[in-house]
PLY file of the C-alpha trace (Angstrom):
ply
format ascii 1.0
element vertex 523
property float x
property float y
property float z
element edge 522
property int vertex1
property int vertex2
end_header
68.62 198.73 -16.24
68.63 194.78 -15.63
69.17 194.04 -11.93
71.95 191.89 -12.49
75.70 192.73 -12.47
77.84 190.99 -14.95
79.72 188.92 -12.23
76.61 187.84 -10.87
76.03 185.40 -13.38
79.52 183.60 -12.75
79.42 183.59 -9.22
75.97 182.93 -8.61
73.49 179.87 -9.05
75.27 178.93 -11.94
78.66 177.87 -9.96
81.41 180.16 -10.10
83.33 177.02 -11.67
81.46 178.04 -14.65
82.83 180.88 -16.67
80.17 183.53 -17.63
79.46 183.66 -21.39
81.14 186.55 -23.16
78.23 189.32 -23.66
77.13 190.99 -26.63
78.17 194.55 -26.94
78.24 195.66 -30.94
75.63 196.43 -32.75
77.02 194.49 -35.82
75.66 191.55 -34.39
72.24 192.48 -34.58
73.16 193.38 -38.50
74.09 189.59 -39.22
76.73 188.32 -36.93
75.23 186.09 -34.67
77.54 184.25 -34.17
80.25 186.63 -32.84
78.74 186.70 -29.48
80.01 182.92 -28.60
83.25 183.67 -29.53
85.75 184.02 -26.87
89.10 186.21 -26.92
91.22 183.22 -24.79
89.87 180.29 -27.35
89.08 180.57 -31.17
85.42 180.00 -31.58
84.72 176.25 -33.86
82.62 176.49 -36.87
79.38 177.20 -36.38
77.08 174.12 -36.99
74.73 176.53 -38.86
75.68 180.38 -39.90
72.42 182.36 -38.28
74.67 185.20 -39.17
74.25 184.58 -43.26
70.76 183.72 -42.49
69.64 187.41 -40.98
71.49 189.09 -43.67
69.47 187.61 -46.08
66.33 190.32 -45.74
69.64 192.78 -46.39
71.37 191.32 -48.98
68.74 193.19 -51.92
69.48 196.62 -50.00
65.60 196.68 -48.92
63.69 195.76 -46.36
61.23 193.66 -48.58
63.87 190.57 -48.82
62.37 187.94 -47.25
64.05 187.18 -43.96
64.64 183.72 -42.34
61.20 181.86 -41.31
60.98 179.99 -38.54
58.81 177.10 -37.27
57.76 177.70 -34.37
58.06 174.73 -31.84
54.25 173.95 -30.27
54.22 171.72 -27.49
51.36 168.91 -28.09
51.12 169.84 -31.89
54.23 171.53 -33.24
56.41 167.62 -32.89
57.81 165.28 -35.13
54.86 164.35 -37.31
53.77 168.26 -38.43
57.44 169.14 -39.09
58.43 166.04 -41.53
54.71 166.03 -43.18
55.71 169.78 -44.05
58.91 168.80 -45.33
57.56 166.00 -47.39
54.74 168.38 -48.83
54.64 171.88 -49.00
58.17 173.18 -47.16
58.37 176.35 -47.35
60.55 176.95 -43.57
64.09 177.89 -42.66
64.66 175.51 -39.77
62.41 174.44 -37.16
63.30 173.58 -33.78
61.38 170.60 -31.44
59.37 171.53 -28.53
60.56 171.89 -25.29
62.53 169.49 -23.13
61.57 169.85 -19.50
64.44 170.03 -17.21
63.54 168.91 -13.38
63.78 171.68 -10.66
66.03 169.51 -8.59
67.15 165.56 -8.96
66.42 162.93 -6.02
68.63 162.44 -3.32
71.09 159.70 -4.97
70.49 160.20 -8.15
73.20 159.56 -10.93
73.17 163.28 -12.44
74.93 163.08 -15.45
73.17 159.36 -16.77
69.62 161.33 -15.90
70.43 164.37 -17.35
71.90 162.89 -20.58
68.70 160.98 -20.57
66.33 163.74 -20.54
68.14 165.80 -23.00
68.59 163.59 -25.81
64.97 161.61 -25.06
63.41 162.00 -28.70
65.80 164.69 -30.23
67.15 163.74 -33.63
69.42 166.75 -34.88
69.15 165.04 -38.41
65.41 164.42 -37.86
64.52 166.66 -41.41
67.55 165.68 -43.48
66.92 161.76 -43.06
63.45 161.72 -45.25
65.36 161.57 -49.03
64.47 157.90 -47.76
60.98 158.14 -48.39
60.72 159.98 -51.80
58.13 158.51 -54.17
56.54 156.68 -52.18
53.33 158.18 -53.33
51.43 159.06 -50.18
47.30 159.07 -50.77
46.09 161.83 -52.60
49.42 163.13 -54.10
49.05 161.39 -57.70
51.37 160.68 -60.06
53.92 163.53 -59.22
54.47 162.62 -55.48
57.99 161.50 -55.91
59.66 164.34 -57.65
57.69 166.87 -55.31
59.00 164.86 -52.27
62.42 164.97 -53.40
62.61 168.34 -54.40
61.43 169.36 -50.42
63.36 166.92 -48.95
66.76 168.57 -50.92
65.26 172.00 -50.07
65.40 170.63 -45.76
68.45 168.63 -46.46
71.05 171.42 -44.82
68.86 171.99 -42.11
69.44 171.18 -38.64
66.88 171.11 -36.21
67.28 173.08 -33.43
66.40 171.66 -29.68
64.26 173.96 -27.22
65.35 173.85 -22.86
62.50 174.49 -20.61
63.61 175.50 -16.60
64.70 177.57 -14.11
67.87 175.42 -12.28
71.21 176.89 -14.43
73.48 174.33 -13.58
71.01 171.35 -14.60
69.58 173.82 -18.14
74.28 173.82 -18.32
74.24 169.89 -18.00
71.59 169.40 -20.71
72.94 171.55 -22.95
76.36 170.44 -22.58
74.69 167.32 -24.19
72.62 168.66 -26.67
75.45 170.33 -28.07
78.14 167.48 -27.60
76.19 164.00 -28.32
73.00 165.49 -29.96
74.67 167.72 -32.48
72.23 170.11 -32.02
72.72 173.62 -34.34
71.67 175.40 -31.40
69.85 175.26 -27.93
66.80 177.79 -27.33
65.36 178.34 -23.74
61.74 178.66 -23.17
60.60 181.69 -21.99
57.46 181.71 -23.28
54.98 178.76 -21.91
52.23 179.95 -20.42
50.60 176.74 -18.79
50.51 176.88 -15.06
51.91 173.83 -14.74
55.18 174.98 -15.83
55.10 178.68 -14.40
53.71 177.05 -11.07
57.33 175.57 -11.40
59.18 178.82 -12.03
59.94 177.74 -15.48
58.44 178.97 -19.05
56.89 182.35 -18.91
57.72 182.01 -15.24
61.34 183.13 -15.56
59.93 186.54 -16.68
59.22 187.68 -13.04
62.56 187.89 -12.78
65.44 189.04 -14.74
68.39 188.18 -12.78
67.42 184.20 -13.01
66.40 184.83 -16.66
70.29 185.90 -17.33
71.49 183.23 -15.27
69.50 180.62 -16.79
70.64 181.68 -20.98
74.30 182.12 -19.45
73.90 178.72 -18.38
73.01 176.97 -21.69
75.53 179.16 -23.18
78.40 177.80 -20.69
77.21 174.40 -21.69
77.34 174.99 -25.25
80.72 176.93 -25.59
83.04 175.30 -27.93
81.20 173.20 -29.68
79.71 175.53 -32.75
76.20 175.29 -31.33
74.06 178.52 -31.25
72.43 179.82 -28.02
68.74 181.93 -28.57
66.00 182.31 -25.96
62.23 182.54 -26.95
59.80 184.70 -24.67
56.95 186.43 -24.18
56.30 190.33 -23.29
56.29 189.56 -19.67
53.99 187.31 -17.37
50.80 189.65 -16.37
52.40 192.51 -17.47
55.08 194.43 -19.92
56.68 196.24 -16.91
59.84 194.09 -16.98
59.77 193.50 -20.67
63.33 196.01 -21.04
64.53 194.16 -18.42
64.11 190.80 -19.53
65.22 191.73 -22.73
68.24 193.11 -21.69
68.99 190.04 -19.42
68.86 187.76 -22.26
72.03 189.55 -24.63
73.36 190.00 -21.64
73.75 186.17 -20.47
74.57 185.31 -23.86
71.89 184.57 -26.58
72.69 185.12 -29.98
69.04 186.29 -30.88
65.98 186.32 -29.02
61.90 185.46 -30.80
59.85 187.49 -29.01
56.11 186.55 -28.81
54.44 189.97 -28.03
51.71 188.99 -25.35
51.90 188.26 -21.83
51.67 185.12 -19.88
48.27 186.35 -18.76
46.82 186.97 -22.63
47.81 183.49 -23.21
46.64 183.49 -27.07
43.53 186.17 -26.91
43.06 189.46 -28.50
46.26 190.90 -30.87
49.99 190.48 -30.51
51.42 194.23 -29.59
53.63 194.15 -32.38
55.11 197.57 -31.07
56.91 194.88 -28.58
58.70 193.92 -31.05
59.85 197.31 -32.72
61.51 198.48 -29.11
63.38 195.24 -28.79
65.03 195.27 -32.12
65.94 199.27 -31.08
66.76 198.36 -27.71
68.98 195.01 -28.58
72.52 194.52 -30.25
71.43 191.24 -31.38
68.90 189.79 -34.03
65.18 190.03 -32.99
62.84 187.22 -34.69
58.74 188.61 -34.67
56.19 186.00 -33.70
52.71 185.88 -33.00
49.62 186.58 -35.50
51.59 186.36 -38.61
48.59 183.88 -40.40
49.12 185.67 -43.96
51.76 186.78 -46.34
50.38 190.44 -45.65
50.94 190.38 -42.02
54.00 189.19 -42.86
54.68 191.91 -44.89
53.67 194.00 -42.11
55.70 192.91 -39.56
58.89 193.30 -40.91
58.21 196.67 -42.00
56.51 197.90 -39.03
59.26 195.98 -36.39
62.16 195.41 -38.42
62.62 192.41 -36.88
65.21 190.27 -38.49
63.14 187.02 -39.15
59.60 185.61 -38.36
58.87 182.77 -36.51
55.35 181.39 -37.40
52.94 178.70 -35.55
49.91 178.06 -35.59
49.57 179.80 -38.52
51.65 177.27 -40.45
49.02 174.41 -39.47
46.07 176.69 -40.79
47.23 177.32 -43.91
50.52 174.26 -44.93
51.18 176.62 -47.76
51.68 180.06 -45.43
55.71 179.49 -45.08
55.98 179.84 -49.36
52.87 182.22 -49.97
55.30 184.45 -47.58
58.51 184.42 -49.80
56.69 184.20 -53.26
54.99 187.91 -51.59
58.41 188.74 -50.71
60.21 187.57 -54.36
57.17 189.78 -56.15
56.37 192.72 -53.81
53.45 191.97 -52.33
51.57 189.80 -54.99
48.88 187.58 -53.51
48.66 184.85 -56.45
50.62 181.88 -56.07
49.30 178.51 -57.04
46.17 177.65 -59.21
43.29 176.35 -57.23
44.32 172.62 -58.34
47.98 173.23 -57.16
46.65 174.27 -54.10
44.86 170.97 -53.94
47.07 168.87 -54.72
49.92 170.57 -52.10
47.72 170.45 -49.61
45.94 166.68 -49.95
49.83 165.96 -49.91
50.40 167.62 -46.52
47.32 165.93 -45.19
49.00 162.38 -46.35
51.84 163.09 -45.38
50.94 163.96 -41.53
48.37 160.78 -42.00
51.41 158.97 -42.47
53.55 159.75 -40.02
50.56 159.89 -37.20
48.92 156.21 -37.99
52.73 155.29 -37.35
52.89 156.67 -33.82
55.65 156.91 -31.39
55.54 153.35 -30.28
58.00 151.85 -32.14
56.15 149.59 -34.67
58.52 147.90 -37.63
61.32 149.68 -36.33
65.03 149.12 -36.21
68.29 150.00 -34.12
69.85 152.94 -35.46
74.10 152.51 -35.18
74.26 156.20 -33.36
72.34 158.46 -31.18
71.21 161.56 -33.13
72.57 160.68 -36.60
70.44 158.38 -37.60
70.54 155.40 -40.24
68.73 154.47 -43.19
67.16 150.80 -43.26
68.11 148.07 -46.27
64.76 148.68 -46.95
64.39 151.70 -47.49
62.34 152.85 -44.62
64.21 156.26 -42.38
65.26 155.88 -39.22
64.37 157.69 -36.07
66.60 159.38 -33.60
65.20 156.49 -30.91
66.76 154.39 -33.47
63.78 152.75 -35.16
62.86 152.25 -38.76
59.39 154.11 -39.57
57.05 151.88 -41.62
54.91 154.37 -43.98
51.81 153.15 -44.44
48.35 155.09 -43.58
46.84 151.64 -42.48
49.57 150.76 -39.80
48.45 150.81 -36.38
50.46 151.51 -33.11
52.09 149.04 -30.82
53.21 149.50 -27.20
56.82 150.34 -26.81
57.17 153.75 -25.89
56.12 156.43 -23.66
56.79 159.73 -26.13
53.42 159.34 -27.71
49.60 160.23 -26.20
49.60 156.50 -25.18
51.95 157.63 -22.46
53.50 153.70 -22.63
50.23 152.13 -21.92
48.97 148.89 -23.40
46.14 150.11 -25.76
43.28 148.16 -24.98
41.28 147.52 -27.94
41.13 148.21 -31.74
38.74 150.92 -30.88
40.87 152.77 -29.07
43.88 152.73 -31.42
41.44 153.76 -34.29
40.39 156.90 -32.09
43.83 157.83 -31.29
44.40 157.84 -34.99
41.29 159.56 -35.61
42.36 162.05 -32.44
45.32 162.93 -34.50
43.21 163.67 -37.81
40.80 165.76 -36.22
43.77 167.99 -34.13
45.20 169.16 -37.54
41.49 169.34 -39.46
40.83 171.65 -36.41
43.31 173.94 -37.35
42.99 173.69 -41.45
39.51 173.78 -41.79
39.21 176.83 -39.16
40.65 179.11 -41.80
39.14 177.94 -44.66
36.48 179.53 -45.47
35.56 176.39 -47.85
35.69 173.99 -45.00
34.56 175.83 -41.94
30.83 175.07 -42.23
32.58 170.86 -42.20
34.43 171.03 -39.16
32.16 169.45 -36.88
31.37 166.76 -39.67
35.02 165.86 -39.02
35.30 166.34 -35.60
32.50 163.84 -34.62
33.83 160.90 -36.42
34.65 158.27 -33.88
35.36 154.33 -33.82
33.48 153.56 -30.90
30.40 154.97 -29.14
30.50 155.36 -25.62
28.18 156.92 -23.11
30.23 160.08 -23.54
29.88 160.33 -27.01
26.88 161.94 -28.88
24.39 160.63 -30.49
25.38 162.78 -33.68
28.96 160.85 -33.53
30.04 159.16 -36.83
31.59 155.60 -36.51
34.43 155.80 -39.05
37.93 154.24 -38.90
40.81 156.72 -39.25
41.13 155.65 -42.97
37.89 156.05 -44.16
37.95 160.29 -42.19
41.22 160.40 -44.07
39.24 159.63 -47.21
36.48 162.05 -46.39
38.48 164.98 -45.44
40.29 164.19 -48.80
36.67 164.59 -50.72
36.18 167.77 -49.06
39.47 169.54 -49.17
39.16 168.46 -53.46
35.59 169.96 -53.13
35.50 172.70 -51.00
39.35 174.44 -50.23
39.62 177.82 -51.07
42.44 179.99 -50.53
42.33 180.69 -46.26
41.55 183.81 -44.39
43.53 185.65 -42.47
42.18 184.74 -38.77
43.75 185.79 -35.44
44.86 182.95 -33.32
42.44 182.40 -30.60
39.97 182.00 -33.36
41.08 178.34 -33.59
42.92 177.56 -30.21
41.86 175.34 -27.62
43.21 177.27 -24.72
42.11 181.69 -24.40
44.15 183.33 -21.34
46.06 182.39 -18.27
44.88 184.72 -15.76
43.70 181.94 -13.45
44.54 178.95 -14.86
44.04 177.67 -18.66
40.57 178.88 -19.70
39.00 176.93 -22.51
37.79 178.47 -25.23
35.11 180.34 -26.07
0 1
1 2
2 3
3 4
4 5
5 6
6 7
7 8
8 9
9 10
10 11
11 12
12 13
13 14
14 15
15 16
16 17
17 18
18 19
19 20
20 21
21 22
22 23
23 24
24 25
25 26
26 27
27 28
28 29
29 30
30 31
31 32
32 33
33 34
34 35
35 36
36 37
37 38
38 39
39 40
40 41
41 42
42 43
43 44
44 45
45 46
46 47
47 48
48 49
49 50
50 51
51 52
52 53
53 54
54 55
55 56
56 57
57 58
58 59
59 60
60 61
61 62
62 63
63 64
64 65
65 66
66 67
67 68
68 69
69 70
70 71
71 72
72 73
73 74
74 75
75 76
76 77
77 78
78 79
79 80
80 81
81 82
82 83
83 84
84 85
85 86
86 87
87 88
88 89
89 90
90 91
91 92
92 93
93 94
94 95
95 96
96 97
97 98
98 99
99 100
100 101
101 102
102 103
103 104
104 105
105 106
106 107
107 108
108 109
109 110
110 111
111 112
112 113
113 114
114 115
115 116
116 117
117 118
118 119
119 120
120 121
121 122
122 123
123 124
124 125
125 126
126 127
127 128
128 129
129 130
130 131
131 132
132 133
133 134
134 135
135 136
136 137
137 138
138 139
139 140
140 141
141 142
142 143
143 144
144 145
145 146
146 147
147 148
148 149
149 150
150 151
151 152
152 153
153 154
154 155
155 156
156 157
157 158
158 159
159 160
160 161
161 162
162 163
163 164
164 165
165 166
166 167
167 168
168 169
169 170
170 171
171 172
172 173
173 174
174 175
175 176
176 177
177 178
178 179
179 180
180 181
181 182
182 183
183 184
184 185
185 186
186 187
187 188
188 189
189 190
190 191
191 192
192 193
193 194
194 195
195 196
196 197
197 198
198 199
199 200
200 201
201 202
202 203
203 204
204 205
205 206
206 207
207 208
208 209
209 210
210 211
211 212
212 213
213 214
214 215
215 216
216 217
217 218
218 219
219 220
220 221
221 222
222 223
223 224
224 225
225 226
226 227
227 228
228 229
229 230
230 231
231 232
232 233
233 234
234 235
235 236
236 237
237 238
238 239
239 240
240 241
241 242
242 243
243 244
244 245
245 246
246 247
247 248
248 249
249 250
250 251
251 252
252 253
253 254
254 255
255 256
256 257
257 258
258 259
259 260
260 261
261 262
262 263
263 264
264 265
265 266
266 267
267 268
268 269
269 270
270 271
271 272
272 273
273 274
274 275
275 276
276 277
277 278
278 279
279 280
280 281
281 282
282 283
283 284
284 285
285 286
286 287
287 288
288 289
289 290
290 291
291 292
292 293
293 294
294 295
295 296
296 297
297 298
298 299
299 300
300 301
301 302
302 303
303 304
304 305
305 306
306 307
307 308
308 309
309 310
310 311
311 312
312 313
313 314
314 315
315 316
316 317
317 318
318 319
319 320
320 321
321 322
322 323
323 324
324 325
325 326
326 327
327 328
328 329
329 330
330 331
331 332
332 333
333 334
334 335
335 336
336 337
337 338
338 339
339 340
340 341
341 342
342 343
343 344
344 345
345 346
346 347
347 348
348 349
349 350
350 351
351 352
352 353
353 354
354 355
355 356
356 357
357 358
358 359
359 360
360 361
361 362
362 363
363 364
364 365
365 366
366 367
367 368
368 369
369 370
370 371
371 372
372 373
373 374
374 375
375 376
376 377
377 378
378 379
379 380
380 381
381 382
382 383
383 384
384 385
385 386
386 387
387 388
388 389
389 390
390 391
391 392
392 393
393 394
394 395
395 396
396 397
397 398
398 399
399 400
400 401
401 402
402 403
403 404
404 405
405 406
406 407
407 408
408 409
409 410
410 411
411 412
412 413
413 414
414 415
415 416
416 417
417 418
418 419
419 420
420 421
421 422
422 423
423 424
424 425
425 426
426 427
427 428
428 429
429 430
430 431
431 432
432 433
433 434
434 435
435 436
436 437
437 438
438 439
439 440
440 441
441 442
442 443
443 444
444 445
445 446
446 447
447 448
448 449
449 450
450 451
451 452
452 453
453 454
454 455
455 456
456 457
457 458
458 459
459 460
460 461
461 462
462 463
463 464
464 465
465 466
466 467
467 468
468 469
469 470
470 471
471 472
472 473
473 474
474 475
475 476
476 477
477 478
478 479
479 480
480 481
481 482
482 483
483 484
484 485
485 486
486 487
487 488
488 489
489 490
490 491
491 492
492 493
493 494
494 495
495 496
496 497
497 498
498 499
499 500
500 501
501 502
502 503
503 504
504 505
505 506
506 507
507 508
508 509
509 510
510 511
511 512
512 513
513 514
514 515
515 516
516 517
517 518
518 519
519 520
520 521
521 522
C-alpha cells in the first residue's frame, strides 16, 4: 500500500487551508471518464477545457483494441519546445495534443520576496495555451522545399491542430508553490490541463528533489499532484502526472503509482525505465501492463514506440489507453500518421509514395528552419492585447504568447531581447556566432532524422561539421557554411537519399546514456 493516509495530504505540506482533491475510486474512469475525478460532490464541476474522457474512448469506440488511441507529444526539455511542435503542425501533424516542457518551480522563494508576482511570473514565462491554434496565420506562405502545394497542406494541418490546446508541464517538489503555479496556469494561462514531472532524470533536478526525484518517495509524490490539483479545481483544467518506473529501481513503482490517483491525477504516462537507465537498453513495457491493471484511471505508454509496429504492440501487449511518443516523432516527422493509417488498415505498412514522403518531410525541415532562424529573441515582433490568447498582426504574421509577431523568413537572424532562447539574453557577438546558433539548431534535428534513416546515416557527420567560423576547437574537416546554404544541402540529400526509417531504439541517437552517476555521454 502507499504510505500515505488520505488526510495526510490536506493537513500536511500542502496547508490544511487547502482542501485535498477528491480521489479516484471507479474503475469507469479508467474506461473514458477522466474527467470525473475533478469533480466535487459540494460544487458542480465547469466544463472541461478539453474532454480526455472522449479522447480515451476513442481506441473503444470500434469495439477492438486496434482503434487507434489518443497520441501524445511528448514534451522534451532542450528539443521537444516551441519550434518542433508548430513545424509539425505546419507539416506533417499527425498528434493529439502536445504539451510544453517543464516549468521549473523554485524549492523555496527569498526572504522578501513578492510570492504571488514571482510565481505568476514563472508559470506563465513562455506558455501560450493557444500556441498551435494561432498558425492558420501563416498558411501559404510557401516555406523552402514545399512547392506549389504548401498552402493547402498548411491549412489543412493547421485546421486538423486548431481544437487543440496545449497542455503546460510543473516540475518540483514544494506543494504549496507547484498549488500557486497552477492556480495560474489554469486561471490566466488557460491551460487544458497541468502535468507534473515525474520523470527527469538530470541530476540537476533530482539533486533538487524534483523530476524523477519525487519517486523516492510516495507520500511527497501524492502531496505534490494533490497540490496542482487544489490549484486547478474549478476551473475545467485537467490534472495528469508523467513518471518514470522508479529512480534506481522498480521497488516503489506500485507505490508511486498508487500515490498519483490517489492525490488526484486524471491519468498518468508512464515511461517504463528508471531514473538510473536514463535512455539505455529497452523500455519494460510489462511496467506498463501492471499499471493499467493496478489503476482506476487512464494509463498513456511511452518510451521506444519509434514505429507504427511497436505501436501496434504496445497497445496490445499493455492496454494502455494512449501513447505518448518523443523522440521518436523527431526521427521519423511522419511516425504520429504512419501510426493511425496502421491503425485505420490493420497493420498495413504502406502509406505515402516515396515522393510524398519527400515532399512531407522537406516541409517539416522548412518549417522547423523557419521557426529556428527566428529565435526566441523577439525580432519583428509585436505586443499581443492578452497574455496566453494571443493576436494576429495586420500583417499577417502570428503572434506569440510573449506577445510578439514572428517574422517567417529562413534568412532572418536573431536579435537580443530575451532570455528563453540558447542565447540565454546575451548580446551575440558577431555574425559568426548567430550563423552557428542557427546552424546548432539544424544539426540538433538532422541528428535525430538522419539517425534513422537508413538513406542518410552514412551523411550525418557531413551535416554535423558544417560551421560558420573556424576556431581552434573546431576540426580541420569542419565545413564553413551559413545556416542557409546546410538548409539547402540537407534539402539535396533528404530529395536524394530518404528512405522510409528504421525502427531504432532510443539511445541509438541520444546524447545522454544513463544516470547512475551523473549524465554519461554517449557511447
Amino acid at each position: 500500500m502507499v504510505p500515505c493516509a488520505s488526510s495526510a495530504v490536506s493537513a500536511g505540506r500542502c496547508g490544511a487551508a487547502h482542501p485535498k482533491p477528491p480521489q479516484v475510486t471507479t474503475r469507469a474512469t479508467r474506461d473514458g471518464d477522466a474527467t470525473a475525478c475533478s469533480s466535487s460532490s459540494a460544487v458542480p464541476s465547469p466544463r472541461p477545457r478539453r474532454d480526455y474522457g472522449a479522447l480515451f474512448r476513442r481506441a473503444k469506440q470500434s469495439g477492438g483494441n486496434d482503434k487507434c488511441p489518443p497520441l501524445f507529444l511528448a514534451p522534451m526539455e532542450g528539443l521537444g519546445d516551441h519550434r518542433l511542435r508548430r513545424a509539425l503542425v505546419l507539416s506533417t501533424g499527425g498528434f493529439d495534443e502536445a504539451c510544453r516542457e517543464f516549468t521549473r518551480v523554485p524549492g523555496t522563494l527569498s526572504q522578501g520576496a513578492k510570492a504571488e508576482k514571482l510565481l505568476r511570473g514563472i508559470a506563465l514565462n513562455g506558455y501560450d495555451a493557444r500556441e498551435l491554434m494561432k498558425l492558420e496565420s501563416n498558411a501559404g506562405m510557401g516555406y523552402h522545399g514545399t512547392e506549389n502545394d504548401a498552402g493547402q497542406r498548411v491549412e489543412q494541418k493547421v485546421r486538423h491542430a486548431h481544437q487543440s490546446l496545449l497542455a503546460a508541464q510543473l516540475m518540483g517538489s514544494t506543494p504549496e508553490l507547484l498549488r500557486q503555479c497552477a492556480f495560474v496556469l489554469a486561471t490566466e494561462g488557460g491551460a487544458p490541463r497541468v502535468d507534473l514531472n515525474c520523470g527527469c532524470p538530470a541530476t540537476v533536478v533530482t539533486g533538487k528533489g524534483a523530476g524523477s526525484g519525487l519517486l523516492r518517495d510516495p507520500y511527497l509524490v501524492e502531496q505534490c499532484i494533490a497540490a496542482v490539483a487544489t490549484g486547478v479545481r474549478g476551473t475545467g483544467c485537467a490534472v495528469s502526472l508523467k513518471m518514470r518506473s522508479g529512480f534506481d529501481d522498480r521497488s516503489l513503482l506500485r507505490d508511486n503509482l498508487l500515490a498519483a490517483q490517489a492525490g488526484g491525477a486524471q491519468f498518468i504516462t508512464l515511461h517504463p525505465r528508471t531514473r538510473k537507465e536514463g535512455y539505455t537498453g529497452h523500455a519494460h513495457w510489462d511496467d506498463i501492463a501492471f499499471a493499467v491493471d493496478l489503476l482506476d484511471i487512464p494509463v498513456v505508454g511511452n518510451g521506444d514506440v519509434t514505429s507504427p509496429a511497436k505501436a501496434l504492440r504496445m497497445l496490445r501487449e499493455t492496454g494502455c489507453a494512449g501513447i505518448m511518443v518523443g523522440r521518436g516523432a523527431v526521427q521519423d516527422p511522419l511516425l504520429f500518421r504512419r501510426v493511425k493509417h496502421a491503425f485505420d488498415t490493420d497493420g498495413d505498412t504502406l502509406f505515402l509514395s516515396r515522393e510524398e514522403e519527400v515532399r512531407e518531410i522537406k516541409a517539416f525541415l522548412n518549417a522547423f528552419a523557419a521557426e529556428a532562424f527566428v529565435d526566441d529573441t523577439g525580432h519583428g515582433r509585436e505586443s499581443s492585447s492578452s497574455r496566453g490568447g494571443g493576436t494576429t498582426s495586420t500583417n499577417g504574421s502570428s503572434i506569440s504568447s510573449s506577445g510578439s509577431s514572428r517574422t517567417t523568413s529562413p534568412n532572418a537572424s536573431p536579435t537580443t531581447g530575451s532570455n528563453n532562447g540558447n542565447t540565454r539574453g546575451r548580446k551575440p557577438k558577431t555574425s559568426g556566432e548567430l550563423e552557428n546558433y542557427k546552424l546548432g539548431k539544424l544539426k540538433q534535428i538532422c541528428k535525430y532524422l538522419f539517425a534513422g534513416n537508413p538513406g542518410l546515416r552514412e551523411h550525418v557527420a557531413e551535416v554535423l561539421n558544417a560551421s560558420a567560423t573556424r576556431s581552434a576547437k573546431d576540426s580541420a574537416e569542419s565545413d564553413l557554411s551559413t545556416a542557409t546554404e546546410l538548409l539547402e544541402r540537407i534539402n539535396v540529400l533528404i530529395e536524394k537519399h530518404w528512405r522510409a526509417p528504421e525502427d531504432v531504439l532510443v539511445d541509438a541517437f541520444s546524447m545522454r546514456g544513463g544516470y547512475e552517476n551523473g549524465m554519461k555521454a554517449a557511447r
